[in-house]
C-alpha positions as CSV (number, residue, x, y, z in Angstrom):
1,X,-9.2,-1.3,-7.4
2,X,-5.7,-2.5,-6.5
3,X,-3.4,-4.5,-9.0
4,X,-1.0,-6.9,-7.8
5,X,2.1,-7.9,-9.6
6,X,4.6,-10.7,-9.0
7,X,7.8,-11.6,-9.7
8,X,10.3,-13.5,-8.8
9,X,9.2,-17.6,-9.5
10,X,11.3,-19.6,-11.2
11,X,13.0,-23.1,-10.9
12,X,15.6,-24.0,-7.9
13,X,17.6,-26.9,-6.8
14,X,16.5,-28.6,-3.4
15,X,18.2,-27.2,-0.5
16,X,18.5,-23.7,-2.4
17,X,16.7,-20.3,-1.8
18,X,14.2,-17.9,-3.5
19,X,12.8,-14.9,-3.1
20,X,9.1,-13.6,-4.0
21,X,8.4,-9.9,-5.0
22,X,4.5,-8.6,-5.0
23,X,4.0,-4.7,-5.9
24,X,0.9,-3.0,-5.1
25,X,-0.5,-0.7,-7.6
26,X,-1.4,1.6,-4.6
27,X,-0.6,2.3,-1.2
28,X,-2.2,-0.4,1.5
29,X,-5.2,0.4,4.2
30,X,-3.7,0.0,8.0
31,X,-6.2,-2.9,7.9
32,X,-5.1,-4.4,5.0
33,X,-3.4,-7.7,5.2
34,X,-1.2,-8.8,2.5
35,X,-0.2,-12.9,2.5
36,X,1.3,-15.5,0.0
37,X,-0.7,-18.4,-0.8
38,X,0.3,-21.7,-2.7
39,X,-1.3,-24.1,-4.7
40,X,0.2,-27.5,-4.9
41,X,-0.3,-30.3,-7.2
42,X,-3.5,-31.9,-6.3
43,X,-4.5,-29.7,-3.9
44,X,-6.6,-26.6,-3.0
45,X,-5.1,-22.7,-2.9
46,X,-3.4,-22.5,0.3
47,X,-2.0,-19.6,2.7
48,X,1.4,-20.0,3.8
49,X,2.5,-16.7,5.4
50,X,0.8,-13.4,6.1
51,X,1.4,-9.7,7.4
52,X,-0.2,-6.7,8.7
53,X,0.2,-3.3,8.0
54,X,1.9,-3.2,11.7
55,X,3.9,-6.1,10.7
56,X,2.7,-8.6,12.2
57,X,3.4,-12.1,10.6
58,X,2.2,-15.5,11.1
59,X,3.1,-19.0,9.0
60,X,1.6,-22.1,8.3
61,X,3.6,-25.0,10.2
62,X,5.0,-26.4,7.3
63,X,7.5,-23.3,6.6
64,X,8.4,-22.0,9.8
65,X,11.8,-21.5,10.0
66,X,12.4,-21.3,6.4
67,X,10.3,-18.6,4.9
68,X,10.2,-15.0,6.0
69,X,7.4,-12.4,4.8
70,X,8.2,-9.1,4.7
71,X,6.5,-5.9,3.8
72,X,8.0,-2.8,2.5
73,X,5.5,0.2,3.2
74,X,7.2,2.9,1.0
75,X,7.2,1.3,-2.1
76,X,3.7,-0.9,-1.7
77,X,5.7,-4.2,-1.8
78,X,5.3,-7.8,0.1
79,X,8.4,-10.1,-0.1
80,X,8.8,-14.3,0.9
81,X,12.2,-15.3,1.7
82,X,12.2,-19.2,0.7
83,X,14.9,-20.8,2.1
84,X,15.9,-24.7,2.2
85,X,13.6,-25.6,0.1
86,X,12.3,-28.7,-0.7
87,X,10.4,-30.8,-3.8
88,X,7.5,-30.3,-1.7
89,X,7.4,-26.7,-1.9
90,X,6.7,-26.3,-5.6
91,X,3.7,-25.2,-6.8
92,X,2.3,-21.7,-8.0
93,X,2.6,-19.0,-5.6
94,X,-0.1,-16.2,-5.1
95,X,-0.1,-12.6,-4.0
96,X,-2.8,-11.6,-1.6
97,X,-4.0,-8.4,-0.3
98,X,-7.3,-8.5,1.8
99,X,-9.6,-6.2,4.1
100,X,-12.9,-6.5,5.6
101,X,-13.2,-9.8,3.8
102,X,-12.6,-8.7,0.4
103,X,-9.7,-10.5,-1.8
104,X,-7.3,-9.5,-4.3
105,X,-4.9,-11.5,-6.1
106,X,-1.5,-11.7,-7.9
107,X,-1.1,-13.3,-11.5
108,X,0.5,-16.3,-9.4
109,X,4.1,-17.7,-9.9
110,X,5.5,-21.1,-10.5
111,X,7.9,-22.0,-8.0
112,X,9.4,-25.9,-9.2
113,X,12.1,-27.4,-6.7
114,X,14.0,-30.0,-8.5
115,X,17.3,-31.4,-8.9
């Protein structure tokens, strides 16, 4: 099975940037899709950007324009850019890595936005 570690969360100032690290324990099937998903106060798990293995990348409305997945193939790694972030981007952050329907996750990281 594949392990997922991340790295990366932490606290940030509104208007300010972070970046997400998620390292696969192994390398990832061409039909494997990796994504982040958050979970906000008060609300279910959610996906907020997502890439293939051909890099192909798609976003949930609320972040277009200010967060940017990327995938490193070499080194088994999925990245989110977070930039201009607001107080309604905190929450915990997950690392996902799916095929054929099957789901595994990061540890999840805390992401706070405050001034």
């Amino acid at each position: 099975q594949v392990h997922l570690v991340e790295s990366g969360g932490g606290r940030v100032e509104p208007g300010g940037s972070l970046t997400l690290s998620c390292v696969a324990s192994r390398p990832l099937a061409t039909s494997e899709q990796m994504a982040w998903y958050r979970q906000v106060p008060g609300k279910e798990r959610d996906i907020v950007a997502s890439i293939t293995h051909d890099g192909i990348k798609g976003y949930v409305g609320a972040v277009k324009g200010r967060f940017a997945i990327s995938r490193d193939i070499a080194t088994n790694t999925v990245y989110l850019q977070m930039n201009d972030l607001t107080s309604e981007d905190t929450g915990i952050y997950f690392c996902n890595a799916s095929i054929e329907g099957q789901f595994t996750w990061g540890q999840g990281l805390q992401d706070t936005v405050s001034a």
